[in-house]
DOLOVEX-641758 format. One record per atom (N, C-alpha, C): residue number from 1; atom name; x, y, z. Coordinates in nm, 4 decimals, padded with zeros to 6 digits, m for minus. Example, Ala and Ser with C-alpha at 12.3 -4.5 7.8 and 13.67 -1.06 7.14 Angstrom:
% residues 2
<pt 1, 'N', <01.3190, m00.5690, 00.7800>>;
<pt 1, 'CA', <01.2300, m00.4500, 00.7800>>;
<pt 1, 'C', <01.3200, m00.3300, 00.7800>>;
<pt 2, 'N', <01.2850, m00.2250, 00.7080>>;
<pt 2, 'CA', <01.3670, m00.1060, 00.7140>>;
<pt 2, 'C', <01.2900, 00.0030, 00.7870>>;
***
This chain:
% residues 106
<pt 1, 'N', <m06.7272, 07.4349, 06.1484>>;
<pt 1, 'CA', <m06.7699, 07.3234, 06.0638>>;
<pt 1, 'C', <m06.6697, 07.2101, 06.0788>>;
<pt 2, 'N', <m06.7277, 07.0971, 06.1351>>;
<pt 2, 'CA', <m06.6350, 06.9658, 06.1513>>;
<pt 2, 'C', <m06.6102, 06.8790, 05.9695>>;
<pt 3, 'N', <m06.5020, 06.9007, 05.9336>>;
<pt 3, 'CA', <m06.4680, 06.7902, 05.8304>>;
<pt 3, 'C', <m06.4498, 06.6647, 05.8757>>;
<pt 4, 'N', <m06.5343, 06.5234, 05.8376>>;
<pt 4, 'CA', <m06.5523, 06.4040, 05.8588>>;
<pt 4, 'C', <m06.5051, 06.3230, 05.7430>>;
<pt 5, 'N', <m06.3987, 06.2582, 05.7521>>;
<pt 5, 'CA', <m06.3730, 06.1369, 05.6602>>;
<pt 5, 'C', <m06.3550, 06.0033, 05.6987>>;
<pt 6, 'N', <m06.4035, 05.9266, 05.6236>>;
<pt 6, 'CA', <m06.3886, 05.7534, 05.7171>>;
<pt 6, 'C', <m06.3797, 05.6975, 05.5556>>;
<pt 7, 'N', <m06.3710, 05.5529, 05.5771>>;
<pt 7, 'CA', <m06.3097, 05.4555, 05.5329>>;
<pt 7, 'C', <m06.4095, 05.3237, 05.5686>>;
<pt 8, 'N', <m06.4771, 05.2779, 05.4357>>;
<pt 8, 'CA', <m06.5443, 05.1358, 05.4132>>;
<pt 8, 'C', <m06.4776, 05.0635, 05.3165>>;
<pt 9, 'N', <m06.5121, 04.9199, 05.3119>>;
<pt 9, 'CA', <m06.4567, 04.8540, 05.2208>>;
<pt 9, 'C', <m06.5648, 04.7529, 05.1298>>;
<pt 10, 'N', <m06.6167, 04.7833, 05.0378>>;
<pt 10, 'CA', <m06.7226, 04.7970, 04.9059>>;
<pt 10, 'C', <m06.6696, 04.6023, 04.8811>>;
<pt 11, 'N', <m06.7561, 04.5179, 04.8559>>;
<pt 11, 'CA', <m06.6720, 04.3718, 04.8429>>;
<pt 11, 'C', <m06.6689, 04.3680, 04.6585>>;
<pt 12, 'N', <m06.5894, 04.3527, 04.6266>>;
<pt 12, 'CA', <m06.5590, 04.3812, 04.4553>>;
<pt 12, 'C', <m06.6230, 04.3117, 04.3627>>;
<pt 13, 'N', <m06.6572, 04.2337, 04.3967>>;
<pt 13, 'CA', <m06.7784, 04.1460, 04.3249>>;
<pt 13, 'C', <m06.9392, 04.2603, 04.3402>>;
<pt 14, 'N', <m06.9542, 04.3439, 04.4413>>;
<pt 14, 'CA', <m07.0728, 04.3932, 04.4214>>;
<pt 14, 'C', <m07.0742, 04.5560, 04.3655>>;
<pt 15, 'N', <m06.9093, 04.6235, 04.3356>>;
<pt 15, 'CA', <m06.8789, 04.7233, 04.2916>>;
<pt 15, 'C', <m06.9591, 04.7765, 04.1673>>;
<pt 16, 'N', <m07.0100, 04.7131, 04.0951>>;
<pt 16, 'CA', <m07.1285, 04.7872, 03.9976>>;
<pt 16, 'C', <m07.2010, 04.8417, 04.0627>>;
<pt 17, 'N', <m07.3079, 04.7479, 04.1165>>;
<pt 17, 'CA', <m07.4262, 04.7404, 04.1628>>;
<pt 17, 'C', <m07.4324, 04.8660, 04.3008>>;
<pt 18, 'N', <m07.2772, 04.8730, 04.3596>>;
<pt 18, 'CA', <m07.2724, 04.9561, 04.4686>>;
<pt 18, 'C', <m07.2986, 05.0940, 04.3911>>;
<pt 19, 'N', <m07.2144, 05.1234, 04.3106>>;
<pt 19, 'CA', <m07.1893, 05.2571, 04.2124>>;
<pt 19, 'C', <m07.3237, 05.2717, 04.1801>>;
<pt 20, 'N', <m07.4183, 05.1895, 04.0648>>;
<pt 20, 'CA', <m07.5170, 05.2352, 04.0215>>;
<pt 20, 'C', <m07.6111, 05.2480, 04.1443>>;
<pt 21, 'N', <m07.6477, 05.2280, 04.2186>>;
<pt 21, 'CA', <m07.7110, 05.2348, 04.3802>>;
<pt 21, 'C', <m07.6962, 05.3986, 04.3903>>;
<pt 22, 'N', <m07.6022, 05.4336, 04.3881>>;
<pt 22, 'CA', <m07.5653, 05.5904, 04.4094>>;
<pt 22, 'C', <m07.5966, 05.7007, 04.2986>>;
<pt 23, 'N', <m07.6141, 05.6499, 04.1994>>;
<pt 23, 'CA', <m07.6566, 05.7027, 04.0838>>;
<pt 23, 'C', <m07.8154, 05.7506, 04.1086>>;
<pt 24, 'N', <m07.8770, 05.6425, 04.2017>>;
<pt 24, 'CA', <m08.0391, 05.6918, 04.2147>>;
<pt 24, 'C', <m08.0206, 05.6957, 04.3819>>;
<pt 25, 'N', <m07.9558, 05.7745, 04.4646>>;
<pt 25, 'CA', <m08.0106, 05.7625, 04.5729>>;
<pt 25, 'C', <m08.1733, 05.8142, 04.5660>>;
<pt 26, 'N', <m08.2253, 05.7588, 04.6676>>;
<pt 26, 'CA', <m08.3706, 05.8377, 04.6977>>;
<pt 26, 'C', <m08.4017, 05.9305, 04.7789>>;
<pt 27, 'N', <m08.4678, 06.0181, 04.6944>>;
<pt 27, 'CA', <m08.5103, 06.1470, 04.7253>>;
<pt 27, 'C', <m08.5183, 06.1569, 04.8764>>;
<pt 28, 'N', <m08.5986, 06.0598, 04.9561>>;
<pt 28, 'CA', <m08.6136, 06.0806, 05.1158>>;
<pt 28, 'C', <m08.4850, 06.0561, 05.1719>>;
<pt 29, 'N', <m08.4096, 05.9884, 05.0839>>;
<pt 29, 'CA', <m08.2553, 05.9744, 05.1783>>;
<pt 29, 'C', <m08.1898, 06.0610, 05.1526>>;
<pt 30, 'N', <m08.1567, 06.1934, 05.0045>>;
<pt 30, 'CA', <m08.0753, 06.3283, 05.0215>>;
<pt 30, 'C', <m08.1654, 06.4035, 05.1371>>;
<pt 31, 'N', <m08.3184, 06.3860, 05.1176>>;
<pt 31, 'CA', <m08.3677, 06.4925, 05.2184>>;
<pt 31, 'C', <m08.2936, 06.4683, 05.3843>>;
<pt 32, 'N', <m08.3004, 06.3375, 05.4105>>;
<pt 32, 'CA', <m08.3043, 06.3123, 05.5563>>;
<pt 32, 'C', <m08.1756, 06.3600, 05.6116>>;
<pt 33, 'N', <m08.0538, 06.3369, 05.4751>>;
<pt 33, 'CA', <m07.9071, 06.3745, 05.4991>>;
<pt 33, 'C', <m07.9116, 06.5091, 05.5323>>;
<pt 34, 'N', <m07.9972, 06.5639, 05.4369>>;
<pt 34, 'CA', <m07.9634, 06.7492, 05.4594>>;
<pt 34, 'C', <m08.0257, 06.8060, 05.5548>>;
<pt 35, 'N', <m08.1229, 06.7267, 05.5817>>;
<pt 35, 'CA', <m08.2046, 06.7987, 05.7146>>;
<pt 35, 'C', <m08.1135, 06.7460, 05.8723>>;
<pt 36, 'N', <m08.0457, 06.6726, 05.8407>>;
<pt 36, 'CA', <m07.9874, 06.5966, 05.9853>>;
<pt 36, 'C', <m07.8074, 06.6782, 05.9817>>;
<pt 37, 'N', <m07.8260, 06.7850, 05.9166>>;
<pt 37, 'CA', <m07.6597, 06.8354, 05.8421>>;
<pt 37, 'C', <m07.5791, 06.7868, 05.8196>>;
<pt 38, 'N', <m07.5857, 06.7245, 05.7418>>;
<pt 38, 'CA', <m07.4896, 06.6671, 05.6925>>;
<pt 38, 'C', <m07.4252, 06.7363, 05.4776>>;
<pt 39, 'N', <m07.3539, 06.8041, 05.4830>>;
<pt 39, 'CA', <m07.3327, 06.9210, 05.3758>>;
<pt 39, 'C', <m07.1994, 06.8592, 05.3191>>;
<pt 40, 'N', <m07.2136, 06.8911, 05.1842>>;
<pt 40, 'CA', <m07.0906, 06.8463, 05.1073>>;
<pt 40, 'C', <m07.0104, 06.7254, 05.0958>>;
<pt 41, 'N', <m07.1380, 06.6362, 05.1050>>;
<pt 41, 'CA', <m07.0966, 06.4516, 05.1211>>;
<pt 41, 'C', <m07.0656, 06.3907, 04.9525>>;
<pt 42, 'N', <m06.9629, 06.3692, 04.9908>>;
<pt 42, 'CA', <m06.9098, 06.3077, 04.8957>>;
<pt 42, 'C', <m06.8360, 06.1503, 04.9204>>;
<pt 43, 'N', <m06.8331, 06.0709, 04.8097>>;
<pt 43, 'CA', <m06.8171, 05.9082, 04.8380>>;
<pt 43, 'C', <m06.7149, 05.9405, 04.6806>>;
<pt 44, 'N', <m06.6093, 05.8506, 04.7475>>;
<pt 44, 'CA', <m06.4647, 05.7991, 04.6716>>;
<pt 44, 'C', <m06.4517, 05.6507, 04.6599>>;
<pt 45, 'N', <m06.4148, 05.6117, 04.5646>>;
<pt 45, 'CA', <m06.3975, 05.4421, 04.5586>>;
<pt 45, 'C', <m06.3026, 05.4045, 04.4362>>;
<pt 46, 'N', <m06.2330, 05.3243, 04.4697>>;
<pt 46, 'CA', <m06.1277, 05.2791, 04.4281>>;
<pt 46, 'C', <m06.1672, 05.1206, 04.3725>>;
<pt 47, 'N', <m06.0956, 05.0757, 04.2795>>;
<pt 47, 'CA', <m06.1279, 04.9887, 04.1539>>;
<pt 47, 'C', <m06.1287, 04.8257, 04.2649>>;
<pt 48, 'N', <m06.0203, 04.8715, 04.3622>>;
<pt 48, 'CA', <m06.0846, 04.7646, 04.4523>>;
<pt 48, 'C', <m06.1744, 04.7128, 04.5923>>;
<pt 49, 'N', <m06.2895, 04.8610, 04.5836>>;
<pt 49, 'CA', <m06.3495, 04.8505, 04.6731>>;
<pt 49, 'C', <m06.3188, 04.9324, 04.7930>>;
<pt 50, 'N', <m06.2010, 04.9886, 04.7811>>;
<pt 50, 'CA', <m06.1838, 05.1243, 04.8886>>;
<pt 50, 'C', <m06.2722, 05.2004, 04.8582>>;
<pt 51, 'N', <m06.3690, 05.2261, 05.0030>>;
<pt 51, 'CA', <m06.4366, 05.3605, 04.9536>>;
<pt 51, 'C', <m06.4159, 05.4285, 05.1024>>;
<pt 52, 'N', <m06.3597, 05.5794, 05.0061>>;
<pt 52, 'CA', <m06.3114, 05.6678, 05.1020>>;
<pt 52, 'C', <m06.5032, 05.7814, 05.1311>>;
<pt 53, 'N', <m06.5363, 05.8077, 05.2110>>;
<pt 53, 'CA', <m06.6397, 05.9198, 05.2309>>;
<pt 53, 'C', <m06.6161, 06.0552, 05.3103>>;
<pt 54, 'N', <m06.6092, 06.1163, 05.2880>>;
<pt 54, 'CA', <m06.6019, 06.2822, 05.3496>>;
<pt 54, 'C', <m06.7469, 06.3651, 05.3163>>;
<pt 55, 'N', <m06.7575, 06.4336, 05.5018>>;
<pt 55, 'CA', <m06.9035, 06.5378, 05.4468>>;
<pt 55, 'C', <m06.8626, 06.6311, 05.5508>>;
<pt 56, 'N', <m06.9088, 06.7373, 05.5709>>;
<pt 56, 'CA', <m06.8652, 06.8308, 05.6549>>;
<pt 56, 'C', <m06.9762, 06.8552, 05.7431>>;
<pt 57, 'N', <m07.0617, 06.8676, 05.8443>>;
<pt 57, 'CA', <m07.1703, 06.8950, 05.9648>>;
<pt 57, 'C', <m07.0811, 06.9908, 06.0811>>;
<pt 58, 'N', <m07.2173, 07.0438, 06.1016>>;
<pt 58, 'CA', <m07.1544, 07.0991, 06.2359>>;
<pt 58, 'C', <m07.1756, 07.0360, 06.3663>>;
<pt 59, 'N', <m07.2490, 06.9360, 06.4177>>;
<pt 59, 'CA', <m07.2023, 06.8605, 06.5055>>;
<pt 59, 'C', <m07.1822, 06.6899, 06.4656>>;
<pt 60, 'N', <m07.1160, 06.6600, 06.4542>>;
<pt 60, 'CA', <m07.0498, 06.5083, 06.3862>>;
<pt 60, 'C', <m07.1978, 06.4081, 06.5030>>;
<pt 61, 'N', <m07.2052, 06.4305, 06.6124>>;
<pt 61, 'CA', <m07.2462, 06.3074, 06.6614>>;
<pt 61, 'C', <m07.4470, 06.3824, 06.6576>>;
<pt 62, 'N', <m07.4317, 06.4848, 06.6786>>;
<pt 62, 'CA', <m07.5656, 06.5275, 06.6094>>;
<pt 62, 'C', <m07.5929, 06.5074, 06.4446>>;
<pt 63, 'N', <m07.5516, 06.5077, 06.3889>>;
<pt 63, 'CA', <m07.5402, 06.4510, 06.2771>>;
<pt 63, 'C', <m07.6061, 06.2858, 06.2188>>;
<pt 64, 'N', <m07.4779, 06.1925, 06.2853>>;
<pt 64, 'CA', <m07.4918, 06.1088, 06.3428>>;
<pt 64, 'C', <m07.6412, 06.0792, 06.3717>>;
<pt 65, 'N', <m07.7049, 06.1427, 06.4761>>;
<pt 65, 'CA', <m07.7366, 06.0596, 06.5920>>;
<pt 65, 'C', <m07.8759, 06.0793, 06.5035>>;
<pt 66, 'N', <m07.9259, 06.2325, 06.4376>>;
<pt 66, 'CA', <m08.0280, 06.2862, 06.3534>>;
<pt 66, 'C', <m08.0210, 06.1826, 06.2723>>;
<pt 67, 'N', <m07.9620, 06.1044, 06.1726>>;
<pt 67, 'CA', <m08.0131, 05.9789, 06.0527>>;
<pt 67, 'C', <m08.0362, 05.8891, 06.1174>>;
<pt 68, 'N', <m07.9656, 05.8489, 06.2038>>;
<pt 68, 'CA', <m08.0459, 05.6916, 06.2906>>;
<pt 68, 'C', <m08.1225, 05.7156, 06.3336>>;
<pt 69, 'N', <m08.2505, 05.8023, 06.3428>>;
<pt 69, 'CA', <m08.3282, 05.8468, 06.4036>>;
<pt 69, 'C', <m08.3923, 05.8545, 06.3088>>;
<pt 70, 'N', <m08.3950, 05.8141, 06.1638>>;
<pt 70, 'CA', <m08.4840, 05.8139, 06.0106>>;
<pt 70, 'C', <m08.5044, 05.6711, 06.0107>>;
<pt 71, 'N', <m08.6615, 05.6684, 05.9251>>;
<pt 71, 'CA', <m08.6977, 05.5555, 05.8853>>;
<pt 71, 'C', <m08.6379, 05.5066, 05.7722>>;
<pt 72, 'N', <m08.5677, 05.6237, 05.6601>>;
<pt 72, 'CA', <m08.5184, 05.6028, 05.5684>>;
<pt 72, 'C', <m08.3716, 05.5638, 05.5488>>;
<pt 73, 'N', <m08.3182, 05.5977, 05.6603>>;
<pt 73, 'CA', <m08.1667, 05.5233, 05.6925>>;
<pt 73, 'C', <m08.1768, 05.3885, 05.7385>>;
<pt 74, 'N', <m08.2628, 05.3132, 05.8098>>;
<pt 74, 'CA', <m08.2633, 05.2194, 05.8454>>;
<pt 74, 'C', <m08.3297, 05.1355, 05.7060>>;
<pt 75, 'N', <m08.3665, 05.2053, 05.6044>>;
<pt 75, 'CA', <m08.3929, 05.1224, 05.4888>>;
<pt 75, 'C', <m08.2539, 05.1178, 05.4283>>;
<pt 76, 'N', <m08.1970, 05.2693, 05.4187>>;
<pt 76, 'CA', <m08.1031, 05.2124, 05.2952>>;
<pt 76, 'C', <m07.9617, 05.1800, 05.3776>>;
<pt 77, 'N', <m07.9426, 05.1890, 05.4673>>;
<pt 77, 'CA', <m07.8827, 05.0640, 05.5570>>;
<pt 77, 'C', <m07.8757, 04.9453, 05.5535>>;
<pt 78, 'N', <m08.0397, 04.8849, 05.5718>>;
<pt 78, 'CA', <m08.0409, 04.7080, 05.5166>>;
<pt 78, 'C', <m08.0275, 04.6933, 05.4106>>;
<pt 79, 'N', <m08.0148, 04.7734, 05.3055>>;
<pt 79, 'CA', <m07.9724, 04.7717, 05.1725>>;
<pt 79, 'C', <m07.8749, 04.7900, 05.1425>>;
<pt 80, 'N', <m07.7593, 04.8591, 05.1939>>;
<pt 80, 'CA', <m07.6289, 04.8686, 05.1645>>;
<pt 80, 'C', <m07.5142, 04.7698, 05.2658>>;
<pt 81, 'N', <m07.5582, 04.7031, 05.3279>>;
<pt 81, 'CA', <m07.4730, 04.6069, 05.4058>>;
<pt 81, 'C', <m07.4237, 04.4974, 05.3514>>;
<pt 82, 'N', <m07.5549, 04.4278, 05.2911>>;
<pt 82, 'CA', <m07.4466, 04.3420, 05.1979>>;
<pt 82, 'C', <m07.3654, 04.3699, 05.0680>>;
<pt 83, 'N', <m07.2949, 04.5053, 05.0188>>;
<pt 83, 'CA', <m07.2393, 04.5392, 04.9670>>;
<pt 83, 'C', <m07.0887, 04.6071, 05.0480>>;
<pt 84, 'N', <m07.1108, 04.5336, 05.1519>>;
<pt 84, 'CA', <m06.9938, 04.5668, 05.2431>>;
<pt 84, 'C', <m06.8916, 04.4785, 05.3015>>;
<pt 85, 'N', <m06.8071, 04.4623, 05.3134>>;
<pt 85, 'CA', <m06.6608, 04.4078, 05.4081>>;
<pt 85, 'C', <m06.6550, 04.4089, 05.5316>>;
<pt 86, 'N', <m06.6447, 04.3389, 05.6011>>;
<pt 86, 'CA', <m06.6228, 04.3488, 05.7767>>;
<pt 86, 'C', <m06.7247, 04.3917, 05.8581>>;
<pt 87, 'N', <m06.8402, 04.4386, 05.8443>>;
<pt 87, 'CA', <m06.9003, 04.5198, 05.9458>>;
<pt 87, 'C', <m06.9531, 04.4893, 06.0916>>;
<pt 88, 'N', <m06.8988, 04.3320, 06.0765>>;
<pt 88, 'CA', <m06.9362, 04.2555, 06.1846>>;
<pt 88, 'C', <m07.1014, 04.2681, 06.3069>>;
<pt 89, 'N', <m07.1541, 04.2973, 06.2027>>;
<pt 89, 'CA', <m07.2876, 04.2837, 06.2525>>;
<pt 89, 'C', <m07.3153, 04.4093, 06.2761>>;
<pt 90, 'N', <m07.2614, 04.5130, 06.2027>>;
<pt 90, 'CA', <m07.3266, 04.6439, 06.2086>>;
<pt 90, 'C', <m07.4014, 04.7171, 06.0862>>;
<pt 91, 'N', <m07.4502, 04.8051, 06.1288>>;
<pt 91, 'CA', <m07.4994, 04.8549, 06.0038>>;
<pt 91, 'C', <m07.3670, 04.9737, 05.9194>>;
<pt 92, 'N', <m07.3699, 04.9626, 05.7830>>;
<pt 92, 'CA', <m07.2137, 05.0281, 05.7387>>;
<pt 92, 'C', <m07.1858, 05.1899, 05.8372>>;
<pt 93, 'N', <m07.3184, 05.2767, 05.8604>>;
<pt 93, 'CA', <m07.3279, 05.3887, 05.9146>>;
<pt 93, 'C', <m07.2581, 05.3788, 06.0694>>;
<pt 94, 'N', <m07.2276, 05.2589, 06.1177>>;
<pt 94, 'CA', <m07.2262, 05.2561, 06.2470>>;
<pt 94, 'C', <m07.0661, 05.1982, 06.2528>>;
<pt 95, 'N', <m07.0294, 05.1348, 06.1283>>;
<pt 95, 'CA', <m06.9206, 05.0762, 06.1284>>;
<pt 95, 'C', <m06.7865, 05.1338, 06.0936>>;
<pt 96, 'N', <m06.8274, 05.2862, 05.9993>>;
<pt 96, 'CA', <m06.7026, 05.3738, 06.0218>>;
<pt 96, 'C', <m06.6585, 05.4692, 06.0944>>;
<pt 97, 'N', <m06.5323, 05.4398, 06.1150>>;
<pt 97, 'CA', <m06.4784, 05.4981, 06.2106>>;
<pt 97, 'C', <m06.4247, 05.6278, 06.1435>>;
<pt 98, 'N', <m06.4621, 05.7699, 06.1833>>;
<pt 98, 'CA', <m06.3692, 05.8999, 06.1405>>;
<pt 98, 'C', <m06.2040, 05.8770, 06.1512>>;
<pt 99, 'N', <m06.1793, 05.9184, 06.0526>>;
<pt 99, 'CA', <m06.0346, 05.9127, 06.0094>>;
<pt 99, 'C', <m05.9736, 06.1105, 06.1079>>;
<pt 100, 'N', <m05.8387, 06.0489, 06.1208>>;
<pt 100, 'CA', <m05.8048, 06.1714, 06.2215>>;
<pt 100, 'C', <m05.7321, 06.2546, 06.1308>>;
<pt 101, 'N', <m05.7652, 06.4254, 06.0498>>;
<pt 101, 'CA', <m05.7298, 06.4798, 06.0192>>;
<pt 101, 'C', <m05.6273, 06.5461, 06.0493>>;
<pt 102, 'N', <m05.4489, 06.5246, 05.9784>>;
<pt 102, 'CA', <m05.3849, 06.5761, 05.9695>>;
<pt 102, 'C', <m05.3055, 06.6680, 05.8781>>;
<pt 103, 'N', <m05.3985, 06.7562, 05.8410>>;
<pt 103, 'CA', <m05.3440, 06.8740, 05.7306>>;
<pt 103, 'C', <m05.5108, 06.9285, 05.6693>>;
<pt 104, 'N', <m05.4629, 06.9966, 05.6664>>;
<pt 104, 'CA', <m05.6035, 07.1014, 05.5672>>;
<pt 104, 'C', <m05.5379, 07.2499, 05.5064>>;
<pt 105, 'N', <m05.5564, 07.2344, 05.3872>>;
<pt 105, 'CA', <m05.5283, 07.3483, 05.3100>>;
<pt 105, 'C', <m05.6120, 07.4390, 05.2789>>;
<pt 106, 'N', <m05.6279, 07.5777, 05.3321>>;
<pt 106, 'CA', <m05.7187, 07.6334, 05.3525>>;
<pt 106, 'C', <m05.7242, 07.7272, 05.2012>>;
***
């Protein structure tokens, strides 16, 4: 099982609206996550818009490659971009980069 963590940056003016967003994800978007493996996803955020994400899959770029391949990621994609920092013309899914794990406590 690959542990995946990356790093977005939430723009602080839209930090409500980002939070309550997550409060109702939609039903076709937990399905599409769990069917594409993606297990034990969790989202972290900090008062100024750090948001840390970690999920665990067993192949990271199968993973990956299974939601861009949903009609329902490419919705809540154009929906979550402008609640984002830097992405320079990407969609946020495409714009983080995995963070390189050094330590795990088993």
């Amino acid at each position: 099982m690959q542990r995946v963590s990356f790093v977005l940056k939430v723009r602080e003016e839209r930090l409500d609206d980002y939070i309550a967003r997550h409060e109702r994800v939609w039903p076709d978007m937990l399905d599409a996550l769990r069917g594409t493996g993606w297990t034990n996803y969790t989202l972290f955020i900090r008062p100024d818009g750090m948001l840390i994400g970690y999920f665990e899959t067993e192949d990271l770029q199968a993973a990956l490659d299974g939601m861009s391949s949903t009609e329902v990621n490419a919705r809540w994609q154009a929906e979550m971009a402008p609640f984002f920092e830097s992405l320079d013309g990407k969609r946020p899914d495409e714009a983080f980069v995995p963070l390189t794990e050094v330590f795990h406590l088993d």
